[in-house]
N, CA and C atoms as an extended XYZ file, in Angstrom:
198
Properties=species:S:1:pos:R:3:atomname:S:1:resname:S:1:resid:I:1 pbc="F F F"
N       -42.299       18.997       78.468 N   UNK     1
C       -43.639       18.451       78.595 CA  UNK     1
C       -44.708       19.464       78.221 C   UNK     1
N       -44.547       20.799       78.532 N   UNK     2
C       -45.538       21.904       78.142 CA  UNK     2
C       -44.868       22.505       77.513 C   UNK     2
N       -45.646       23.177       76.220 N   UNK     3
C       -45.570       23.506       75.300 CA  UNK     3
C       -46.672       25.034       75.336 C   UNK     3
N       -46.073       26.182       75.536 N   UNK     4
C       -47.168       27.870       75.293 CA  UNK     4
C       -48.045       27.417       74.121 C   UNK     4
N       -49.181       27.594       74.539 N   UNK     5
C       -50.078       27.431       73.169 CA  UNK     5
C       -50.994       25.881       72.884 C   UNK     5
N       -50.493       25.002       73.833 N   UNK     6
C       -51.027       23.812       73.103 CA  UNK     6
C       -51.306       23.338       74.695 C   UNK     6
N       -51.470       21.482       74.496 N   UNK     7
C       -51.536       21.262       75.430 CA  UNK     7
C       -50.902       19.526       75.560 C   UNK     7
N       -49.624       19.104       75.812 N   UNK     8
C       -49.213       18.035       75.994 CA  UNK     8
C       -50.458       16.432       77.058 C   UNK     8
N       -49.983       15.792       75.947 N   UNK     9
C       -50.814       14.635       76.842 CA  UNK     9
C       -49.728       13.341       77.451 C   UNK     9
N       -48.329       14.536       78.019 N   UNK    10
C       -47.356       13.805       78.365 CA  UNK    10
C       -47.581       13.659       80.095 C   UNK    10
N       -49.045       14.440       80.643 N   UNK    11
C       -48.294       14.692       82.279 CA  UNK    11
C       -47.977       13.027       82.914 C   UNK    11
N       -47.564       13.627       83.768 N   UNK    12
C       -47.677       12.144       84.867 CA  UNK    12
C       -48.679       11.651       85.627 C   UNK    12
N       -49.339       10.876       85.837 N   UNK    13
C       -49.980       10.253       86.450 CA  UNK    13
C       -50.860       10.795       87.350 C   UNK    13
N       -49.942       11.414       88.187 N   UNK    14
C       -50.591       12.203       89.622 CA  UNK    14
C       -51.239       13.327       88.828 C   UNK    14
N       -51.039       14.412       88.088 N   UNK    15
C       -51.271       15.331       87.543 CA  UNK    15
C       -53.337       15.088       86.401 C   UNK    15
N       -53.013       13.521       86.539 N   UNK    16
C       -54.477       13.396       85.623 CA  UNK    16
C       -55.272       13.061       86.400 C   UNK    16
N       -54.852       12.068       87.831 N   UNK    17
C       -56.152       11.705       88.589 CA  UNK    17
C       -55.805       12.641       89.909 C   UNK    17
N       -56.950       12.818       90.112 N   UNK    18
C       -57.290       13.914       91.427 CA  UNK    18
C       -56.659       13.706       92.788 C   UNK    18
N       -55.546       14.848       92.643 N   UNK    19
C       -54.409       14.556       93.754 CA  UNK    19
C       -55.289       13.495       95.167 C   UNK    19
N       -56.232       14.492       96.024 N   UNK    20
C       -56.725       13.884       97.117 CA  UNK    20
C       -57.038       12.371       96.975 C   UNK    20
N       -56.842       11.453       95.749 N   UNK    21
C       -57.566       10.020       95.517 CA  UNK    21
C       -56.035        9.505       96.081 C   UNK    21
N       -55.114       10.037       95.230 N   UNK    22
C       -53.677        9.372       95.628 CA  UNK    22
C       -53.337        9.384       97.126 C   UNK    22
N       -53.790       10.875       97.626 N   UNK    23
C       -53.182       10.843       99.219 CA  UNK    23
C       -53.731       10.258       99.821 C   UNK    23
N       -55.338        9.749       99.496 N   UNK    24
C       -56.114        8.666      100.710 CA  UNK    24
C       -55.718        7.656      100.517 C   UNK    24
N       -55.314        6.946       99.153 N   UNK    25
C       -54.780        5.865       99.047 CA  UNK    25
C       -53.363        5.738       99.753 C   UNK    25
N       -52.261        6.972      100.116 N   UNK    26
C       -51.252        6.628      100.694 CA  UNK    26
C       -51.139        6.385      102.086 C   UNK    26
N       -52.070        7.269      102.758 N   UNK    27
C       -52.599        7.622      104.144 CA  UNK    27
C       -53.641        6.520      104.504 C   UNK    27
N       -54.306        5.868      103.405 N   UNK    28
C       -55.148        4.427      104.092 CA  UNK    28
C       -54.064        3.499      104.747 C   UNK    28
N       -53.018        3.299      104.282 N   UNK    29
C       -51.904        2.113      104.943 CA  UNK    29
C       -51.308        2.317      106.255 C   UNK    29
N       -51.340        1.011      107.158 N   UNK    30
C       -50.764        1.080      108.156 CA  UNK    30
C       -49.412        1.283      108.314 C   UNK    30
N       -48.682        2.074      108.138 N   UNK    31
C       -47.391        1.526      108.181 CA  UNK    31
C       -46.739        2.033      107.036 C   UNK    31
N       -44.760        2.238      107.211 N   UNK    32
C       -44.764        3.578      105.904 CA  UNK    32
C       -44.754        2.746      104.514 C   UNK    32
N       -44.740        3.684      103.438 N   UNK    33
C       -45.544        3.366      102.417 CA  UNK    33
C       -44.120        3.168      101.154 C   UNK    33
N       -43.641        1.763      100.801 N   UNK    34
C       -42.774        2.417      100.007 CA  UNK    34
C       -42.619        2.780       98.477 C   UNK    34
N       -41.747        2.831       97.811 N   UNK    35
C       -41.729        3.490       96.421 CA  UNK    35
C       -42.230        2.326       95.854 C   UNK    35
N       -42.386        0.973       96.157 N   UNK    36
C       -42.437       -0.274       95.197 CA  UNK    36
C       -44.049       -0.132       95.655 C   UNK    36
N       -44.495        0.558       96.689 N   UNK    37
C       -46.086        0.225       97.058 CA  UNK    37
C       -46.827        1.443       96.855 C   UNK    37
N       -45.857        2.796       96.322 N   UNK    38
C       -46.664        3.758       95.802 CA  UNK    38
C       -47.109        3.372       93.782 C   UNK    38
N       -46.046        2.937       93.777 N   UNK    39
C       -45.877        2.342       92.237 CA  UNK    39
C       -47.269        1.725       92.072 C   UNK    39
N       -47.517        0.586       92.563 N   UNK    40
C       -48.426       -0.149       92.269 CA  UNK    40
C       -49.884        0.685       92.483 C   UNK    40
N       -49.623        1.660       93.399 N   UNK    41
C       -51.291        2.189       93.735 CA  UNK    41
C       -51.325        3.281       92.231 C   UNK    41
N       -50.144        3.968       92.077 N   UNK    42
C       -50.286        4.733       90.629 CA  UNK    42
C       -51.020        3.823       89.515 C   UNK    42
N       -50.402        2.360       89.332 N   UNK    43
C       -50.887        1.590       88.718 CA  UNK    43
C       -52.227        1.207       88.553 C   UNK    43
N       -52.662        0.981       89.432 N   UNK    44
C       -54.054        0.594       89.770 CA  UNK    44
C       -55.023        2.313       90.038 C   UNK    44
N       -54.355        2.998       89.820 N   UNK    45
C       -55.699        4.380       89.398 CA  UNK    45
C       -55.053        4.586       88.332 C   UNK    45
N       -54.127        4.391       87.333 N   UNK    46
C       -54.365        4.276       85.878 CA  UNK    46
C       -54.864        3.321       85.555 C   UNK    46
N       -55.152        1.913       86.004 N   UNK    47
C       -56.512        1.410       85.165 CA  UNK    47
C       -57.876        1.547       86.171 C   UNK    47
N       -58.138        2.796       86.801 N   UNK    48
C       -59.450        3.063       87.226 CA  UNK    48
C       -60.011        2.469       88.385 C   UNK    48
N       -59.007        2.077       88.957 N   UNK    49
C       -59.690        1.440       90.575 CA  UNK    49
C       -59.609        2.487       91.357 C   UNK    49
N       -60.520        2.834       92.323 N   UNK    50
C       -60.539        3.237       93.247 CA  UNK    50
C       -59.970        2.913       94.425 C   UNK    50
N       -59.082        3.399       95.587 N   UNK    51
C       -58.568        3.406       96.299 CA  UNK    51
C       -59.661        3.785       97.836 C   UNK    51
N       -60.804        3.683       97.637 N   UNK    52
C       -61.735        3.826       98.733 CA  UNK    52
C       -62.171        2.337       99.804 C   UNK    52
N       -61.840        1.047       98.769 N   UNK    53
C       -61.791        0.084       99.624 CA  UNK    53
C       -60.684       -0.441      100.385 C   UNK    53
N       -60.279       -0.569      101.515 N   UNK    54
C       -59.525       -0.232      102.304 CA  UNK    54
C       -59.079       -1.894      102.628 C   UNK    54
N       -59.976       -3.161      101.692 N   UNK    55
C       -59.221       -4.301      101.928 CA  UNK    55
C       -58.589       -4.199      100.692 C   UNK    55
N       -59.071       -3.577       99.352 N   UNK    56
C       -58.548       -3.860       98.160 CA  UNK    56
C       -56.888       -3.168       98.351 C   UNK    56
N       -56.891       -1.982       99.278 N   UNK    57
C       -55.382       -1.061       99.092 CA  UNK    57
C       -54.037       -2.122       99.871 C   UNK    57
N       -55.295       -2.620      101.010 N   UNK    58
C       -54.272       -3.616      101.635 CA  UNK    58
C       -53.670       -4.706      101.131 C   UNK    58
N       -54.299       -5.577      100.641 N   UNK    59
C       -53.674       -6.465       98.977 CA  UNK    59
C       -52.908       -6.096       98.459 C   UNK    59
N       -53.302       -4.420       97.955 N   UNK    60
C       -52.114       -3.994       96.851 CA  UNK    60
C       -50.654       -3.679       97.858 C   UNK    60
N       -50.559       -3.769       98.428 N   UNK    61
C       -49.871       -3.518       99.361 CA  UNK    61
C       -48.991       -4.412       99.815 C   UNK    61
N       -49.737       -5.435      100.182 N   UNK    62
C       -49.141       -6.867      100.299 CA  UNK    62
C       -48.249       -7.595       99.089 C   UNK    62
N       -49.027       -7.109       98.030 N   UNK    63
C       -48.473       -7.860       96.450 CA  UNK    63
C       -47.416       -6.827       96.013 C   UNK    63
N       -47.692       -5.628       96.454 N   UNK    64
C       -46.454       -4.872       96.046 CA  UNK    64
C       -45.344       -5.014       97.016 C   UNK    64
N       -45.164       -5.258       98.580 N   UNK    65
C       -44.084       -6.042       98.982 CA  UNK    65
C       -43.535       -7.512       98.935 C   UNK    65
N       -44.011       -8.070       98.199 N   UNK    66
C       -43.230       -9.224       97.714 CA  UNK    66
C       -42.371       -9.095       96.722 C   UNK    66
């Protein structure tokens, strides 16, 4: 993925948006958080939602356990 000298536009996800956005979004949920409901919150801050509304995380949450 890194390359001395240059600069890859391979990172992952977590690495482009600002760690602390992901951990409030994991730490907003009641209850533990799983891989199918971290997925979807990665999803939704790669297309630019914010994770500060706390009914919108709960939705995602809901739609990612079904």
């Amino acid at each position: 993925m890194l390359k001395e000298g240059s600069v890859s536009v391979e990172y992952p996800l977590i690495f482009v948006k600002p760690m602390w956005e992901l951990i409030l979004c994991i730490i907003s949920y009641s209850g533990p958080v799983t891989f199918s409901v971290q997925s979807t919150i990665l999803a939704e801050l790669s297309n630019g939602h914010s994770c500060n509304n706390l009914d919108t995380i709960r939705t995602i949450k809901r739609v990612a356990e079904l």
